[in-house]
N, C-alpha and C positions, 0 to 999 in steps of 0.2 A: 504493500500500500504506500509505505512513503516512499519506492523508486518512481511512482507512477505519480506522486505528486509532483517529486524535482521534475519530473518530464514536462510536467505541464507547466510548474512553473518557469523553468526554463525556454519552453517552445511559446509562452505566452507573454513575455517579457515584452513591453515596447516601453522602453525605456524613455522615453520623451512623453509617456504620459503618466509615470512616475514622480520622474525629476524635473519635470517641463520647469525654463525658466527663462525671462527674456536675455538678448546675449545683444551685446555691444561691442563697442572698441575695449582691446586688450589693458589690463593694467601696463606699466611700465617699470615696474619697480626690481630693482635689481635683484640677483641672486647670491650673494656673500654667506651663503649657507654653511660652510667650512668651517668659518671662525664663530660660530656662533653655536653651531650644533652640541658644543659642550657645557654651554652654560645651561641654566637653570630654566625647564620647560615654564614655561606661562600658564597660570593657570585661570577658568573664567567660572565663575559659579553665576550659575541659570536656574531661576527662582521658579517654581510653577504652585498652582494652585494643589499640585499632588504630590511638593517634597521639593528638593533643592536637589541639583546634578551639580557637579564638579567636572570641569573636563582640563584635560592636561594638553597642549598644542604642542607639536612636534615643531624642533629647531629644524629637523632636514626636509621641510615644506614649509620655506620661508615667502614664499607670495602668499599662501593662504595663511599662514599664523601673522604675518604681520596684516593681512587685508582683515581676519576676524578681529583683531584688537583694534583696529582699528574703529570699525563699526560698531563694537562694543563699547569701546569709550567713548563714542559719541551718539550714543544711546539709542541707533536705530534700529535697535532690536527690541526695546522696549515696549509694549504693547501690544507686539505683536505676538500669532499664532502658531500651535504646532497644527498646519491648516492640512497636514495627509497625513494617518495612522494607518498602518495597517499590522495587525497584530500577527506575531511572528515574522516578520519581516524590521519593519523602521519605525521612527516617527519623524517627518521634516517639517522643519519649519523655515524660517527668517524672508518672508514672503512681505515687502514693505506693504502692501496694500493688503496684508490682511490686518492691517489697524482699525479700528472700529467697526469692522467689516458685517456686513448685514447677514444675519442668519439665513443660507442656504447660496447664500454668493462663490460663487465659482473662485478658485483661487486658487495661485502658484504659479501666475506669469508674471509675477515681480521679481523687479531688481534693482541696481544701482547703476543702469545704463551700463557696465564693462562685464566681462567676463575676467579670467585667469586663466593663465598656462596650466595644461594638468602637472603637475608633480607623483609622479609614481615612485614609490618607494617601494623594494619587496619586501622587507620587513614588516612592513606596515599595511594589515588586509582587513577583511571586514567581520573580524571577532565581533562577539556580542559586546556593546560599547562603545565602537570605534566613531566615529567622528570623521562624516566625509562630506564631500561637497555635490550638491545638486548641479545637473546640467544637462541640454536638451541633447535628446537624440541624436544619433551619429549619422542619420538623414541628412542631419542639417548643422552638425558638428562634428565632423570625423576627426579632427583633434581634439575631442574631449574636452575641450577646456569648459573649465567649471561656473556655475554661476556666480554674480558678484556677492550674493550674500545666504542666498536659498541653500541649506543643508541637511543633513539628518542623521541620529544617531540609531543604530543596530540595534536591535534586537534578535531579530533573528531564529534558529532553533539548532539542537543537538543535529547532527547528521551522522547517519551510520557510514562504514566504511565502504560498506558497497556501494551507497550512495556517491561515496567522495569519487569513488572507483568509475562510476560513471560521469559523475561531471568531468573528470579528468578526457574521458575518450572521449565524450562531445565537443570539449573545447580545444582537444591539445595543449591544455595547459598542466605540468603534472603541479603538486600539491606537494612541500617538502613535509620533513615527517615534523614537526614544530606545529604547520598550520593543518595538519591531519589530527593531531592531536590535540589543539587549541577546536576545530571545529568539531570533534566528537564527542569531546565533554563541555566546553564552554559554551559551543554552539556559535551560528554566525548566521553572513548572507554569503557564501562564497561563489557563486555565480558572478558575485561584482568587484571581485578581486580584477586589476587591470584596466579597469570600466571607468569608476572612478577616482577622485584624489582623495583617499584617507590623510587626515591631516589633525588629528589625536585622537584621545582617546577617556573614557568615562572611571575614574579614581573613586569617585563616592555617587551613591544614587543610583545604582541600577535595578534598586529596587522601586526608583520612581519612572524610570522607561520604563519599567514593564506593567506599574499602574497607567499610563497613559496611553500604551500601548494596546490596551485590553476598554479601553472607551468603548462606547456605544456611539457607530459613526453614521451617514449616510451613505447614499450610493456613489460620491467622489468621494469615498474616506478622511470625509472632514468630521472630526468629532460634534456629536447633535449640541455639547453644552464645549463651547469656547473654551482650551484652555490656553491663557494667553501666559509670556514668559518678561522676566524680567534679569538684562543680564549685569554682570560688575565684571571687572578683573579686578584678580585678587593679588595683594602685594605678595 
């Protein structure tokens, strides 16, 4: 039963109506990723009506940790929504226009006018927790590059190894034994490993992804009751 759900999951995947997000002109911000990767990760606490997450931003995806603080200290994540759930899988948010946003309104094609280079890291895949970036379809983005502020954090689920075993032959991508073992028991989304930019990852609170993740949502998987976040970096 669950090799026939990854199938479906896998075979029904259209990714741009997941992570849809409007794309613009590139950032420009350089990459001195080197001298930096050994300092001290940044961390941002994101307040929700169902608990407080903590998330840690990775020094060796320096366009996306310095674009999130950035937008986070200037508060435009503030009021807005985690506007797509879907349980065992994500929750995304950072959608400008779901601020005030009227109950049953369509939403997820916000942004901040740019996009971003993707950052691939292999270290860093889509364990339960992980922290990556939203961005439209490879229809109409075959570089990947990620949205300028839309994101989402894992949730996910356990995968067996036959499972893994088969995502492996469908994609040609193998699985080192780290993230075979990180996905067996910790659980993840591993279909979207290489897909998109992971760029941290969840320290405290994943027992509040997985309450917001288990909402009661409508038929766009926007939760039926608003839950809206509020973020800080923390010293």
């Amino acid at each position: 039963m669950k090799s026939n759900i990854l199938f479906k999951l896998i075979n029904s995947l259209v990714f741009v109506a997941f992570f849809s997000s409007c794309s613009g002109g590139n950032t420009d911000a350089g990459t001195d990723s080197n001298s930096k990767n050994d300092e001290p990760r940044k961390k941002v606490l994101i307040e929700t009506s169902y608990g407080n997450i903590i998330i840690e931003l990775y020094n060796e995806t320096p366009l996306h940790r310095d674009n999130f603080i950035k937008l986070v200290s200037e508060e435009v994540y503030n009021g807005t929504l985690f506007h797509r759930v879907i349980n065992q899988f994500m929750i995304q948010g950072g959608d400008p226009d779901s601020k005030e946003a009227q109950p049953g309104q369509q939403l997820g094609m916000g942004g901040p006018g740019y996009t971003i280079d993707a950052e691939f890291v292999a270290d860093f895949f889509h364990v339960k927790g992980a922290l990556a970036a939203a961005r439209q379809g490879d229809n109409v983005n075959p570089m990947k590059k990620s949205s300028g502020s839309q994101f989402y954090i894992v949730q996910g689920r356990p995968f067996a190894h036959q499972e893994l075993d088969i995502l492996e032959q469908r994609t040609g991508k193998p699985l080192s034994n780290e993230k075979r073992r990180m996905y067996s028991t910790v659980g993840g989304t591993p279909h979207l490993d290489g897909e998109y930019t992971v760029f941290g990852i969840v320290v405290e609170g994943l027992e509040v992804v997985d309450s917001i993740a288990s909402v009661k949502t409508d038929q766009m998987n926007r939760p039926l009751e608003d839950v809206s976040v509020k973020m800080k970096v923390l010293d």
